[in-house]
C-alpha positions as CSV (number, residue, x, y, z in Angstrom):
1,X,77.3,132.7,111.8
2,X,81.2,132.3,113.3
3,X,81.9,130.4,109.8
4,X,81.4,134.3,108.3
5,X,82.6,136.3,110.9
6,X,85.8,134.0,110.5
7,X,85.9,135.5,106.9
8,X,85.2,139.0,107.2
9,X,87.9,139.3,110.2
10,X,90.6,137.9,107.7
11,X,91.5,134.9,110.4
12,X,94.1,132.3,109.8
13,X,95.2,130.1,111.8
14,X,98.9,129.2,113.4
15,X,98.0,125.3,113.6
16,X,101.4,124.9,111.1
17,X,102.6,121.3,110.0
18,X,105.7,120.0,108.5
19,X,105.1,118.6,104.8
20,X,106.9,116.7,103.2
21,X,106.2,115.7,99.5
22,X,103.7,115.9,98.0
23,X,102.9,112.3,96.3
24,X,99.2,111.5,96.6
25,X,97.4,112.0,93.4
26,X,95.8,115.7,93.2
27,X,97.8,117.0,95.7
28,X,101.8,116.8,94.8
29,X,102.6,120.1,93.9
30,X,104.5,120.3,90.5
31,X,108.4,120.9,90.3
32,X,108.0,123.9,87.8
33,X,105.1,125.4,89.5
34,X,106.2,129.1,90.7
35,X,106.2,129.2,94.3
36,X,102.7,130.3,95.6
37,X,102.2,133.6,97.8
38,X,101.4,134.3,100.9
39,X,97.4,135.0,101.4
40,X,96.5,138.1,100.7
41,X,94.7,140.8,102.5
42,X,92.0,141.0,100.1
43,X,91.5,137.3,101.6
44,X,89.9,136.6,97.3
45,X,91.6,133.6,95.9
46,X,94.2,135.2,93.4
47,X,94.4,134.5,89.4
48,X,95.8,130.6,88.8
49,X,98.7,129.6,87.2
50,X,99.4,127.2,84.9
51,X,99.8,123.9,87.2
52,X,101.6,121.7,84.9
53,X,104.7,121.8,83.3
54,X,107.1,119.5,82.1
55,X,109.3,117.9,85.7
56,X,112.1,115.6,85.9
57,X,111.2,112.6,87.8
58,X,112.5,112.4,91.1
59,X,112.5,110.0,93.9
60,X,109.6,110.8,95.9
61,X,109.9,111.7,99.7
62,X,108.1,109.5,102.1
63,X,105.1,110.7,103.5
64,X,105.2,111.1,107.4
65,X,105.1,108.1,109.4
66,X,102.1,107.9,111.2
67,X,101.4,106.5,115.0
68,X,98.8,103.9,114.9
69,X,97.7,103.3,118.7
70,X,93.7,103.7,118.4
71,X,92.1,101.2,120.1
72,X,88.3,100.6,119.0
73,X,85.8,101.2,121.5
74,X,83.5,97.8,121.6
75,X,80.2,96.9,122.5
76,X,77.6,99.8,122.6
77,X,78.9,103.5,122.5
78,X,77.9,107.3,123.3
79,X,78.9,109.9,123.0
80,X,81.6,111.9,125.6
81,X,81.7,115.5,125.9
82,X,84.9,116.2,124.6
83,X,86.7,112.9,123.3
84,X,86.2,111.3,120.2
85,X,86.3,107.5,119.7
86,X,87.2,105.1,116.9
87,X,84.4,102.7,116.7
88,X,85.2,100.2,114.4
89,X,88.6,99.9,112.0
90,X,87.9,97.8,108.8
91,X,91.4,97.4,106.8
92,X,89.6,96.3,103.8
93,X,90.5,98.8,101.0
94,X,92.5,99.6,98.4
95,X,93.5,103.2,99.3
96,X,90.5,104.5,100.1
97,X,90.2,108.3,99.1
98,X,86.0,109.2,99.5
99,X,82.8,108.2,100.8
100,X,79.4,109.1,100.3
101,X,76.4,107.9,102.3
102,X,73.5,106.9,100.1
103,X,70.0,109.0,100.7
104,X,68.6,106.7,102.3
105,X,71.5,106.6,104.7
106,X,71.1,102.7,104.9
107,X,74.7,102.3,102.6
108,X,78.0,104.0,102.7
109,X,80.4,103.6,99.0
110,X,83.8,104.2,99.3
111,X,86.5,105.1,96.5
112,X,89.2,102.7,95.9
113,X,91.5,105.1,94.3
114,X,94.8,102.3,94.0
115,X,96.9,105.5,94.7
116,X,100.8,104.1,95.7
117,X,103.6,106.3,96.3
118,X,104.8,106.6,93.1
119,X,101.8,106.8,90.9
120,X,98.2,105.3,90.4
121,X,97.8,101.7,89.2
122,X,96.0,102.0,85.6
123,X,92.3,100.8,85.9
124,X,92.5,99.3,89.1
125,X,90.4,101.5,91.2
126,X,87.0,100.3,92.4
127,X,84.0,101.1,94.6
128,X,83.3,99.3,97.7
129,X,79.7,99.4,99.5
130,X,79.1,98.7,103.0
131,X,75.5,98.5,105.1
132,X,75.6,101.0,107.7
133,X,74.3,99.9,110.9
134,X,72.3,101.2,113.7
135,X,75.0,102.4,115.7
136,X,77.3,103.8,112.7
137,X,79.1,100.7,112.3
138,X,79.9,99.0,108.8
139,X,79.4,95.9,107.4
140,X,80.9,95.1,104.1
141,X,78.3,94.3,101.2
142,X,80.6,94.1,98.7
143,X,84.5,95.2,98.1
144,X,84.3,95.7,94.6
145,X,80.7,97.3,93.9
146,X,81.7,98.5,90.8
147,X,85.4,97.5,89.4
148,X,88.1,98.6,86.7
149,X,88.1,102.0,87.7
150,X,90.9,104.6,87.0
151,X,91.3,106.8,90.1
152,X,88.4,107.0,91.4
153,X,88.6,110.1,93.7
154,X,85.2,112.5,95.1
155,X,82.2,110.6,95.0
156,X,78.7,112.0,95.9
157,X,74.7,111.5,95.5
158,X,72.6,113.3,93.5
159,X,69.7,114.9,95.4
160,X,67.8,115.6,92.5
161,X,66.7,113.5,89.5
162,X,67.1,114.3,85.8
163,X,65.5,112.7,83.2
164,X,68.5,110.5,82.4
165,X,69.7,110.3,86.0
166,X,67.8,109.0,89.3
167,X,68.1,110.8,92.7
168,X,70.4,109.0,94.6
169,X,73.0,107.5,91.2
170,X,76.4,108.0,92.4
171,X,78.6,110.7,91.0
172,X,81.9,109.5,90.7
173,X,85.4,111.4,89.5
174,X,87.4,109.3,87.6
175,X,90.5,109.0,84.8
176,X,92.9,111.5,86.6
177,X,95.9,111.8,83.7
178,X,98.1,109.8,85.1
179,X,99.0,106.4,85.8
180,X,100.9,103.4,86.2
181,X,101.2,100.4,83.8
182,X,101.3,96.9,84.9
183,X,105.0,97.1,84.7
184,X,105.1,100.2,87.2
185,X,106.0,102.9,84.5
186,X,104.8,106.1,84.2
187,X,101.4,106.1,81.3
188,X,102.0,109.2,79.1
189,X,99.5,109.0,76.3
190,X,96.8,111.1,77.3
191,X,94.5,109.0,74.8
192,X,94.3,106.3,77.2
193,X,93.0,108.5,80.4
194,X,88.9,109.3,79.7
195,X,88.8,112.2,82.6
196,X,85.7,112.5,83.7
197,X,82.3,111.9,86.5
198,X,81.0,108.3,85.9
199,X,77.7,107.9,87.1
200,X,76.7,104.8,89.0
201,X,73.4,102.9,90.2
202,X,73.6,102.5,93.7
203,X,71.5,99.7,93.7
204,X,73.2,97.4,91.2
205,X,76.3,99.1,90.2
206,X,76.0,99.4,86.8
207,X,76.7,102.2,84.6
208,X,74.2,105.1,84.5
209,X,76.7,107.2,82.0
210,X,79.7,109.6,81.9
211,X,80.1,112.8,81.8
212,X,83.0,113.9,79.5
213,X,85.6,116.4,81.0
214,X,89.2,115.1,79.4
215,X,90.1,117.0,75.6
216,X,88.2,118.0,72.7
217,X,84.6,117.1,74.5
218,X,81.9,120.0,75.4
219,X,82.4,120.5,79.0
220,X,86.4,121.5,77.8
221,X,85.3,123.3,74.9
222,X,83.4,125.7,76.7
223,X,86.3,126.0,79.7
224,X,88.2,126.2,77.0
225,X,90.5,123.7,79.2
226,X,90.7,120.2,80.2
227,X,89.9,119.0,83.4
228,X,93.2,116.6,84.2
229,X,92.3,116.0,87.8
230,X,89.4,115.7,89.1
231,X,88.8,115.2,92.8
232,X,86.3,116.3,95.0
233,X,82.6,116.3,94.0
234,X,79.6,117.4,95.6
235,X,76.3,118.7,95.0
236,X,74.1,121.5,96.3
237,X,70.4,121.1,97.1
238,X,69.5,122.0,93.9
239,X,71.1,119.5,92.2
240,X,74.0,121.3,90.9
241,X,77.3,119.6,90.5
242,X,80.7,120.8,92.0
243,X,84.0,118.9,90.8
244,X,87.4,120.1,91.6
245,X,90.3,119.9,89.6
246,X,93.5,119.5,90.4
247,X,95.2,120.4,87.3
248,X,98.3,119.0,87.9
249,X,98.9,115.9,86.2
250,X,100.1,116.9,82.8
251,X,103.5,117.2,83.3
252,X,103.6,113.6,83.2
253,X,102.7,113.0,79.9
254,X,104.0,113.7,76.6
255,X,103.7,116.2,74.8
256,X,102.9,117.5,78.5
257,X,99.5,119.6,79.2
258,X,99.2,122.7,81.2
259,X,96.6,122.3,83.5
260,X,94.3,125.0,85.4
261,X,93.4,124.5,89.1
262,X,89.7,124.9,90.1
263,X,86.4,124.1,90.5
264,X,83.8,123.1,87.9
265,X,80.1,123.8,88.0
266,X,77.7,122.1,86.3
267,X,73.6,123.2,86.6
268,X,71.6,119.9,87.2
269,X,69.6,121.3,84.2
270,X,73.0,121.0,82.3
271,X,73.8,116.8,83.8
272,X,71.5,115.0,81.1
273,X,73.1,117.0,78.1
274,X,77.0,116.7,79.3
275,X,76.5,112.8,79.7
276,X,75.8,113.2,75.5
277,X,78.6,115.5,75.3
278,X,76.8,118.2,74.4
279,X,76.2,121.9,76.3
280,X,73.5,124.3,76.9
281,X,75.1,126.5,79.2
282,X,78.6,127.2,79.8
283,X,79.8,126.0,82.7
284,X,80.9,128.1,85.6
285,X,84.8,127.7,86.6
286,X,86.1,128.9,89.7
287,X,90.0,129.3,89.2
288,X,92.4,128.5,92.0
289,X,95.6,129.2,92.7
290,X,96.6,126.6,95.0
291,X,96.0,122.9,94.2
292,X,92.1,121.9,95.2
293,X,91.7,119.1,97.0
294,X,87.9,118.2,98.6
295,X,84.8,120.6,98.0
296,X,81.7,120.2,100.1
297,X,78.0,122.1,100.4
298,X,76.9,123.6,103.7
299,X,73.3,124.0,104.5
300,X,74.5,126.4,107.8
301,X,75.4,129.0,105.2
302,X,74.6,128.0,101.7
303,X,77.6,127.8,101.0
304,X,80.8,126.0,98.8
305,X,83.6,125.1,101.1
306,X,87.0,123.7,99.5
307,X,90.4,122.6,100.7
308,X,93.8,123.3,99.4
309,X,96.7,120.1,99.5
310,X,99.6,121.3,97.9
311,X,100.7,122.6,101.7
312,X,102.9,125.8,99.8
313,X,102.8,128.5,102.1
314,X,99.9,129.2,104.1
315,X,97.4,129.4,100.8
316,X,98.2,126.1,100.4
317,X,96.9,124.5,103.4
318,X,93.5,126.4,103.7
319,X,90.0,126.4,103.7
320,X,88.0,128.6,101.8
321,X,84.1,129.8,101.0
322,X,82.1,131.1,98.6
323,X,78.2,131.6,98.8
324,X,76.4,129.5,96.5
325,X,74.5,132.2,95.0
326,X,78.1,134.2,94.6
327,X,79.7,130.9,92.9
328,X,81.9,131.4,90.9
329,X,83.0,134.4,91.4
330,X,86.3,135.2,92.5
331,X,85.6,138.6,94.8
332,X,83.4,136.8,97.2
333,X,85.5,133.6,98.1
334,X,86.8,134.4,101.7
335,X,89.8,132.2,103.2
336,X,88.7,130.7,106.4
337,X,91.9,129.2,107.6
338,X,94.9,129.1,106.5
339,X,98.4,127.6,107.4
340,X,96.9,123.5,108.2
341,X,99.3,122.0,105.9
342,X,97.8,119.9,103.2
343,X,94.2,119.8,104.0
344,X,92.3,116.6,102.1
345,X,88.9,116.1,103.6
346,X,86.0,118.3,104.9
347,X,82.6,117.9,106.5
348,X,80.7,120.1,108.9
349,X,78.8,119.0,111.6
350,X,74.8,120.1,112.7
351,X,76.6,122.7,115.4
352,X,78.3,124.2,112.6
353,X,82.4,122.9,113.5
354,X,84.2,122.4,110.7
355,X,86.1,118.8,110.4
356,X,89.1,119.2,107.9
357,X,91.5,116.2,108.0
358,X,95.3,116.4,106.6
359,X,97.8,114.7,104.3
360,X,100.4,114.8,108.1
361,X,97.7,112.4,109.7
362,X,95.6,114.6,111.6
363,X,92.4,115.9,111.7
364,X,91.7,119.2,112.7
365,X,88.4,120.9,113.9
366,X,87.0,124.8,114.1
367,X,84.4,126.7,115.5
368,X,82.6,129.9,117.4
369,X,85.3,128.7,120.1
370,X,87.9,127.2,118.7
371,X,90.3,128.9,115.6
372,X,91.9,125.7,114.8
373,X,93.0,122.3,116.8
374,X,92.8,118.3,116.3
375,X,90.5,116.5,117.1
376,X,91.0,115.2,120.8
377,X,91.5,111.0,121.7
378,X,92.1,109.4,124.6
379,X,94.7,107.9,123.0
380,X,97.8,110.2,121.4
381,X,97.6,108.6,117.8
382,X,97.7,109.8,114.1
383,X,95.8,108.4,110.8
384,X,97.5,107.6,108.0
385,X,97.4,110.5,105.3
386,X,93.2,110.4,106.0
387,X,91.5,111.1,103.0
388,X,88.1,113.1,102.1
389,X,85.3,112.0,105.5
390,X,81.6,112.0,105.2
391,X,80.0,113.0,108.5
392,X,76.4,111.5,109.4
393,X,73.8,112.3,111.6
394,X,72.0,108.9,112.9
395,X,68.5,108.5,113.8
396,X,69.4,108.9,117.8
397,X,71.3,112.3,117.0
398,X,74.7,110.5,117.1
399,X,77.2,112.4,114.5
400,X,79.4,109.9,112.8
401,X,82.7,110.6,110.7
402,X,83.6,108.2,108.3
403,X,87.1,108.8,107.4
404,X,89.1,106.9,104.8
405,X,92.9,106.2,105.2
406,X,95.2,106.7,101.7
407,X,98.4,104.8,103.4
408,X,100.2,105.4,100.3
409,X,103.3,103.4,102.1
410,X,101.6,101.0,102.1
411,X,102.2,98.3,99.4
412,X,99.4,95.5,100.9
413,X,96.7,96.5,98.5
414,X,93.1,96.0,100.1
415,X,94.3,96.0,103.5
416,X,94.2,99.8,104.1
417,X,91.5,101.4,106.5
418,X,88.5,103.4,107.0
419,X,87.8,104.6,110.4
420,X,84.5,105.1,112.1
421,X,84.6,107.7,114.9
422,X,81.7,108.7,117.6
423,X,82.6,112.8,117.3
424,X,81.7,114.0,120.8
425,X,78.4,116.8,122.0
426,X,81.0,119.5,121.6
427,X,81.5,119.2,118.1
């Protein structure tokens, strides 16, 4: 498959972008952090580093402005050969940072994270669900599915049941360690952050559980670490659950925390007993060096794919794999691409293209073809620092991307977007 070959010829890409601070939750890189290097030849992720260190507060750099001339294709739609076409815009979220599609594929949920440019609003996250239609387009169910969330972040379904949790609950990262009070100032008591996957019915949007991944519960204990930051989730086909961590959130609070970059794995055997706090198995731990940001399954390849957001030299702006049978460990992950600048979504379509969207506002696409390039419009526009897509095959063999827009300039909370686009037969 070109997805291997990519890795075993070392390729990295020159698709380079300016970046400019980092300030969306999980993916500013910290002050004190020592500078990353370049990617090395082995092409293994190296050893981390502690992530967070104590910072002195600065004024955070805008993010890029962005160029918003899409214009939504109406009525009914196919696909073109090459082109890609927004669909339908709905600014009806509260910087949106995930979706998941539910196994039935009748709903899509979406992550409210509340993530502004200085910070993240302290329990004012939510979950919005949305009926998807025949043609991919949304209509809203209900904004706030489930409400008083902090940071809500990767969500995703689990594909097999336990005995405490159902196929299908939602799987939801929540409590990153740091927030905003209702006064605007920095939260720095980690007491009041409980990091961890809620778990969701998708039906009714009540609580299901939690599972425990801040201080002193079992899931640390046995890392022998706190998660800080989680982000991405997903889940293989066996039920296992994968949850990055960004690691990178301690500085802010005092006495600060040193944080370790990674990825988490917990066995679906493992789910019931971690929702009571307790451990059978250690879980595995992928370190990495750079600052995760989304982490996604392929079927193509078996296979754990993440992204880097931190956008320090090339490392930083990658995408990298590791069988599923290898996972965790470190001498099999392979770097895929590298130098994309802060890379915050990923999905890969039934032709095997990779669709990895960045913090600059653009989304970028590679296959047996193509190394690396955006994703082609009529128009000549940019999204507004997109966030972590779902892609979805429909019943007439249409692939949709659903891709959710941060806009951390933004100050209008529950007017930010989610794009649907109509990816076209070449991708």
């Amino acid at each position: 498959m070109w997805m291997r070959n990519l890795a075993r010829r070392g390729i990295t890409t020159v698709f380079s972008l300016a970046i400019g601070a980092m300030t969306l939750a999980g993916c500013d890189k910290d002050d004190n952090t020592p500078a990353a290097p370049a990617p090395q030849s082995s092409n293994t992720t190296p050893a981390p580093a502690p992530a967070s260190k104590p910072a002195a507060t600065t004024a955070p750099t805008p993010i890029r402005s962005f160029n918003d001339s899409f214009k939504d294709v109406t009525g009914p739609v196919k696909p073109e050969k090459v082109l890609a076409q927004v669909i339908q815009t709905l600014p009806l979220f509260n910087h949106p940072t995930s979706c998941t599609v539910s196994l039935d594929g009748k709903y899509l949920f979406v992550t409210n994270s509340a993530v502004v440019l200085n910070g993240i609003e302290y329990n004012k996250g939510s979950i919005s669900k949305l009926e998807i239609g025949a043609d991919g387009r949304l209509k809203m169910i209900e904004p706030d599915f489930v409400k008083g969330l902090h940071a809500p972040m990767g969500i995703a379904v689990l594909p097999k049941a336990t005995a405490m949790f159902p196929a299908g609950a939602l799987f939801v990262a929540v409590g990153t360690t740091s927030g905003l009070d209702d006064k605007g100032q920095q939260i720095d008591d980690v007491t009041r952050f409980n990091t961890g996957i809620a778990v969701v019915d998708p039906a009714s949007g009540k609580s299901l559980g939690v599972i425990p991944l801040g201080n002193k519960h079992a899931v640390a204990k046995a890392l022998r670490h706190a998660v800080l930051a989680p982000a991405g989730v997903c889940f293989d086909p066996l039920g296992n659950l994968y949850v990055t961590d960004s690691g990178n959130t301690g500085r802010d609070l005092d006495p600060p925390i040193i944080g370790f970059p990674g990825i988490v794995k917990i066995d679906n055997a493992d789910l019931d007993a971690c929702a009571q706090d307790q451990l059978k198995n250690t879980p595995g731990f992928l370190p990495v060096r750079h600052v995760p940001g989304a982490v996604f399954y392929s079927p193509a390849d078996d296979a754990i794919y993440w992204t880097t957001c931190d956008g320090q030299a090339g490392a930083g702006g990658a995408i990298y794999r590791c069988p599923r049978r290898n996972f965790p460990e470190q001498t099999m992950v392979n770097m895929i691409a590298a130098e994309l600048g802060p890379r915050m979504g990923l999905a890969i379509t039934p032709n095997g293209t990779l669709l990895a969207s960045g913090l600059d506002g653009d989304i970028v696409f590679l296959n047996r073809k193509v190394v690396s390039a955006a994703l082609p419009f009529e128009q000549e526009a940019s999204f507004s620092s997109p966030a972590d897509m779902k892609m979805v095959t429909l019943p007439n063999g249409y692939n949709i991307l659903y891709v959710p827009e941060q806009e951390p300039n933004s100050q209008n909370r529950g007017k930010q977007r989610l794009r649907v686009i109509l990816l076209p037969i070449s991708i």
